[in-house]
N, C-alpha and C positions, 0 to 999 in steps of 0.2 A: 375329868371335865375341864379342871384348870390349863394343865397340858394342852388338849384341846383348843380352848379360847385361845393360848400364847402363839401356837403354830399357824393360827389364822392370822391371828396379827399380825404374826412374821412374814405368812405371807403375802398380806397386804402391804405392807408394809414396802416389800420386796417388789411387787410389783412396781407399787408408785413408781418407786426408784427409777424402772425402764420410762412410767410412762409420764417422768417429769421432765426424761432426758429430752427428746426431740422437742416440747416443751423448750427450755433451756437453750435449746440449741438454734430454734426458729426465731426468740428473744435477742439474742446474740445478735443473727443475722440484721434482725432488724435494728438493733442500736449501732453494730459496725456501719452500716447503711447510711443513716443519719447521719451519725458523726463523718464519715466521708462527705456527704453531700454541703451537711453544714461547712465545713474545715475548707473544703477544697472548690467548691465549685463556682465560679467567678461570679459577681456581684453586676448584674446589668446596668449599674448606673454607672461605672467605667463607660461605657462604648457611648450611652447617653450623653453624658456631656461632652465625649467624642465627637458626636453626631451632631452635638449643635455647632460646634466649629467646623465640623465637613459642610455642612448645610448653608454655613457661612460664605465657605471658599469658593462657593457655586457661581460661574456669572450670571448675576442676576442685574436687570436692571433697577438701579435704587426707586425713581420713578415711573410708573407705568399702569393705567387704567387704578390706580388707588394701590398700589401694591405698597407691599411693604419697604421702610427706607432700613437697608442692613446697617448695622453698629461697625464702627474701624475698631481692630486691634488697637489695643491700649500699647501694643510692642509693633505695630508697623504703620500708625498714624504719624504722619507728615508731625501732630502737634502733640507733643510730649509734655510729661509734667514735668513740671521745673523741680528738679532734685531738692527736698528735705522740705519746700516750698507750698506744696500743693495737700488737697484734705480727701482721702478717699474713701467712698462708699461699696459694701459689695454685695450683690445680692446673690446668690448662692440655688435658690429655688429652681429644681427640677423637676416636673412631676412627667416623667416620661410617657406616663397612659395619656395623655392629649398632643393628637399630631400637630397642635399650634403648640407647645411648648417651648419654640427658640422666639417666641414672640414676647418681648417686655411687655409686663403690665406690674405696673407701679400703683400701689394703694396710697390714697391719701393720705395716711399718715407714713409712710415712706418717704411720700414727696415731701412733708412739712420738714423732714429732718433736711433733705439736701436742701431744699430755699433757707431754710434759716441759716445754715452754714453756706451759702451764699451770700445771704444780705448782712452778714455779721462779719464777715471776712473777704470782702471786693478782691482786697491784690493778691489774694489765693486762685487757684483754679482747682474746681470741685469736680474731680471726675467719678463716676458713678461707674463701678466695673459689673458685668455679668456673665457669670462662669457659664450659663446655659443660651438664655437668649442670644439672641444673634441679630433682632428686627425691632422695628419699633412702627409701630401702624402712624401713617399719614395724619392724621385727626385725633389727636388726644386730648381733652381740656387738660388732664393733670400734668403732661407731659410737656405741653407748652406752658404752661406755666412756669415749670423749672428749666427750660428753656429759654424763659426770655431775660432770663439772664445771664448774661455773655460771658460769665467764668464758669457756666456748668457745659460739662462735657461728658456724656453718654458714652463708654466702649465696650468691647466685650476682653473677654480674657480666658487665656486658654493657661489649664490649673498647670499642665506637663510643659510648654513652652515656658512660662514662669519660674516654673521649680528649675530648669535647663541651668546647669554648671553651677547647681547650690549640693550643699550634703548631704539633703532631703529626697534626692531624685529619683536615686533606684529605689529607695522604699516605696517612693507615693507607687513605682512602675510594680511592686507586686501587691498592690489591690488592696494591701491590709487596711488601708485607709477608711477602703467601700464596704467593707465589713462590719457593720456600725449602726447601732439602734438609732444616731441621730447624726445621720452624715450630712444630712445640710448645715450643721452649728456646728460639724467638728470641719467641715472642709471650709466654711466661713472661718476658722481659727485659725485654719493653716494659711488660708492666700492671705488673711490681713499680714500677714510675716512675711508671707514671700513678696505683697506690695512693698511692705517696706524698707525690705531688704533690699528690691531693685531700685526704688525710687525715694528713700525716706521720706517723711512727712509725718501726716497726722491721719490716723484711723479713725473713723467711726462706725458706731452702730447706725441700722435704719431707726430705730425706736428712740432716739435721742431728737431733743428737741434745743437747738446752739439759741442759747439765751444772750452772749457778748464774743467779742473779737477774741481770738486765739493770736491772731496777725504777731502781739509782741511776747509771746509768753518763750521761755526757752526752746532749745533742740531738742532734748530728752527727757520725756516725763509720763508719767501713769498718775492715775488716781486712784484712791483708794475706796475700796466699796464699802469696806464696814472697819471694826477694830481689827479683824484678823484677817479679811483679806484683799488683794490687789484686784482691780475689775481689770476686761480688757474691750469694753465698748469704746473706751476714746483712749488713745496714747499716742507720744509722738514720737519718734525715733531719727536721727541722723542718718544721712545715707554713706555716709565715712565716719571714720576717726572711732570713737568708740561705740556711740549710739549703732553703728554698723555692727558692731562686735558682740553689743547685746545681744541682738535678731539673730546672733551665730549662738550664743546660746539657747533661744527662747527654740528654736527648732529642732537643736542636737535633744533640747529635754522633749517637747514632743514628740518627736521619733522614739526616743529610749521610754520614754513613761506612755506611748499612747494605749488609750482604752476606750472604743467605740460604744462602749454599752453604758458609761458613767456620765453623766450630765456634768457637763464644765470641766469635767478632770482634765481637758486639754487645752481649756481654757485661762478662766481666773484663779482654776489651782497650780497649772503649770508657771500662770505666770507670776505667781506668788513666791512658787519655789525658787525659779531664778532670780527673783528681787532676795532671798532671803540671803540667797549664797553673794549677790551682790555688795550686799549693804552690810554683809556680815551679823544679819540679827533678822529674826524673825517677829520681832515689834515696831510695828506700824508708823508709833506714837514717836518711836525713835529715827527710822528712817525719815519723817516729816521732819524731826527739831535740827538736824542739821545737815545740809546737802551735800556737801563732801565726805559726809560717811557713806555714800550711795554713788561717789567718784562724780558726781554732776546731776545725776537725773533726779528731778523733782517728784515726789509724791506727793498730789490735790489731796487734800482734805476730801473726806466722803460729801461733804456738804456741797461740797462744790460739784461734782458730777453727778452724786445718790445721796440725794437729801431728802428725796421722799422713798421709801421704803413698802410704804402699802401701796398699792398701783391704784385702786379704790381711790386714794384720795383726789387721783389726776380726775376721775368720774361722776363722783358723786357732788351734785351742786353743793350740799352741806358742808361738803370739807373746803369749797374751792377759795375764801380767804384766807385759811389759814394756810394753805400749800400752797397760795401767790407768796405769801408772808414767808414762809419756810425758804423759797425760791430768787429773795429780790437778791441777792449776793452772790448766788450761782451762776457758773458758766455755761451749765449744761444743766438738762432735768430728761432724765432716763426713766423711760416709760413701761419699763418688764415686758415688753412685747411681745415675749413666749407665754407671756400667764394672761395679757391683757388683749391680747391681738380678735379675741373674739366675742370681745365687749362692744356692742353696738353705742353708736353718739354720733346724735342729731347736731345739723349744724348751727341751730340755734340753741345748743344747750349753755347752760351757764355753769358748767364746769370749769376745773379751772385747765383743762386740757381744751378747750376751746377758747378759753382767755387767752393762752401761749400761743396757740396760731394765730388770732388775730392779731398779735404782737410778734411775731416772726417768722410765719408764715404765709401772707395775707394774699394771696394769688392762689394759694395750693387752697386757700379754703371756701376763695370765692367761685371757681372750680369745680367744687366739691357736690354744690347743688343741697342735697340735705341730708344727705349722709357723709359722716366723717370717716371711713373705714381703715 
């Protein structure tokens, strides 16, 4: 009987064996499958932002029954930015499933950030670049409002004509770029380098809110977001000499360290790493106490660009004295606008994000009607 029972098993046993294999083998197919499709098969928002630049180059008249007025090349406008001089913005948003996609639209709180670095910085020119849009509609309250000041200039910008004769080229040309859980924030990390690579100057984020003049501050400088690390919403870079020479590292380590699927790692981490190899030290507290340990470039104090930490406190009326308070000494107050962007505020709120506008953005919010978005 034992016997018995064992030979059954055996051949049970025996059989699976056959009938695990096609099993096995149909699994296979289907993971070699995937992983080809994932690995190899080109990323559609390549030809997307393509497309907003072909869509560009179309003759179109700029005027005509309400049509849209097209944006100049930031690299083939008559009015260029004045090298190491000028303060630039980029907005990077593609969302290719809407056939208006090369059409600017600027939220109010986008706009707060370029008019305040307008009215805080007159003998700059603020040019605002966009990797996708290509148009900007006839009639826009929030538009003219950052318009009617004669140092902002609207362009578009094409990421491969930028990248042209830097080290970065042929990489961005195999795609690896587009491959990426958050390619709008990692391809915003890359052009703020290749703007300032070709033009130096001074970077911002949209989500920053310019509290005072930048106009006399140094060539070269970052700030610092916390104790351990370097932010890269505002930095300013030299278009020569060394501040040029940084931007040749901050790229070479994006290329070599990028990782499309990490939040910031091509960012404030990469650009932490190269202040570390710069400064020779990977403490903070030390690159701030003396500037020639860092060959020239300054590191701000966290207080002075991220002095407020909870994005809550820019919203909630309860906190908004003490985060005026936090803020009277700062040059900037950065707003998490990836955690906060979808926090509703009314224009008569008394937050203290709504105190900063009417203090430095006072057109973008008159504008705005009753929502602050």
């Amino acid at each position: 009987m034992f016997q018995r029972r064992k030979s059954i098993r055996t051949r049970l046993m025996n059989s699976a064996k056959y009938l695990m294999l096609p099993f096995l083998v149909i699994n296979a197919c289907i993971i070699i499958t995937m992983i080809r499709y994932t690995a190899k098969k080109p990323i559609k928002y390549n030809t997307c932002y393509m497309d907003a630049i072909s869509l560009a180059m179309q003759n179109r008249t700029p005027i005509e029954d309400g049509g849209p007025i097209p944006l100049e090349d930031v690299l083939l406008s008559d009015d260029q930015p004045t090298p190491g001089e000028s303060i630039f913005f980029l907005e990077t948003t593609c969302p290719c499933s809407d056939p208006k996609y090369y059409m600017l639209n600027l939220a109010s709180r986008e706009a707060c950030a370029i008019e305040s670095a307008a009215l805080h910085n007159p003998s700059m020119n603020i040019f605002v670049l966009f990797a996708c849009a290509n148009s900007r509609q006839q009639v826009d309250p929030t538009t003219e409002a950052i318009l009617s000041y004669s140092n902002v200039k609207l362009r578009r910008v094409n990421l491969w004509q930028l990248a042209k004769n830097t080290s970065i080229h042929d990489w961005i040309s195999k795609d690896e770029l587009f491959r990426s859980r958050f390619l709008m924030v990692n391809l915003s990390d890359l052009l703020r380098l290749l703007t300032l690579y070709r033009f130096g100057g001074i970077y911002m984020d949209m989500d920053v809110v310019v509290l005072r003049s930048f106009e006399n501050e140094p060539p070269n400088f970052v700030g610092a977001e916390s104790k351990v690390k370097i932010g890269n919403s505002i930095l300013r870079l030299e278009p020569k000499g060394f501040g040029h020479k940084i931007i040749e590292y901050f790229l070479l380590d994006y290329q070599m360290n990028y990782n499309g699927d990490i939040w910031a790692v091509n960012g404030p981490v990469s650009l932490s790493r190269v202040m570390s190899y710069i400064c020779n030290t990977n403490n903070i507290t030390v690159m701030q106490s003396d500037q020639r340990r860092c060959q020239g470039i300054k590191v701000f104090r966290s207080s002075d660009f991220y002095a407020i930490s909870d994005w809550a406190y820019f919203f909630e009326p309860q906190f908004a004295n003490e985060t005026m308070e936090l803020l009277k000494n700062s040059y900037a107050a950065h707003l998490w606008g990836h955690i906060s962007t979808q926090r509703d505020l009314r224009v008569n709120s008394n937050s203290a994000y709504i105190q900063l506008a009417t203090q430095n953005c006072p057109k973008v919010l008159a504008a705005a009607r009753k929502w602050f978005d």
